[in-house]
N, C-alpha and C positions, 0 to 999 in steps of 0.2 A: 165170933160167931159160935154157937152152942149147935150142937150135935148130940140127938136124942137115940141111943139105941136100949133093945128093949127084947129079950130073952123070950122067944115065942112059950117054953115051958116053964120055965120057971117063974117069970115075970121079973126078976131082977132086973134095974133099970141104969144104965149106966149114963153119965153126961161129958161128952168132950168137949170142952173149948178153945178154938182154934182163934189166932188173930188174921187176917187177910196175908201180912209177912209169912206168917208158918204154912197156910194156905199154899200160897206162890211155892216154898221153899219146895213142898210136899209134894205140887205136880208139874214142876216146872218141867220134867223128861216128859212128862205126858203132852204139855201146852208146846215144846218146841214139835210134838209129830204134828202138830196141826197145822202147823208154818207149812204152805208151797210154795212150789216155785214152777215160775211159766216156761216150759221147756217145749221147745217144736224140734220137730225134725226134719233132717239138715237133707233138703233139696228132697226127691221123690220117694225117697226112701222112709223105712221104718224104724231107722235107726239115729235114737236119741241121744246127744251128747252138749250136755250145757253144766254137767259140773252141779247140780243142785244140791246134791249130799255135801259137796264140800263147803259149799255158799253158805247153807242153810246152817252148817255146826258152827258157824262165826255167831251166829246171833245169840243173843246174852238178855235174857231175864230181865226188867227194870223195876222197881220199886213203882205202882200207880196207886192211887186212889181216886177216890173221885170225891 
C-alpha cells in the first residue's frame, strides 16, 4: 500500500510503501486498545471486577488477508 505525503511549503513529495504485514506490525498496540471486554458489575454495586486488562494482554496479533 503506497502512502502519499506532500510538504505544504516546499512541495517536496515523499512516497511510503507499506505491505498489510508492516501495516499490522506498525499498529498492532494501537488495534489491541480497541479490543473490549464485557464487564458488569458485581451485584448492586459500582464496583467492577472481571480482570479485562489481564484477559485482554493474552490476545496476539494474527497474520489475515482477505
Amino acid at each position: 500500500m503506497d502512502f502519499l505525503f506532500k510538504h505544504p511549503e516546499s512541495g517536496e513529495v515523499k512516497l511510503v510503501t507499506l505491505s498489510g504485514q508492516q501495516i499490522q506490525t506498525m499498529l498492532e498496540d494501537e488495534l489491541l486498545d480497541e479490543l473490549t471486554c464485557d464487564c458488569e458489575p458485581i451485584g448492586e454495586t459500582n464496583v467492577i471486577e472481571c480482570g479485562c486488562e489481564d484477559y485482554l494482554s493474552e490476545f496476539e496479533l494474527q497474520d489475515y488477508s482477505e
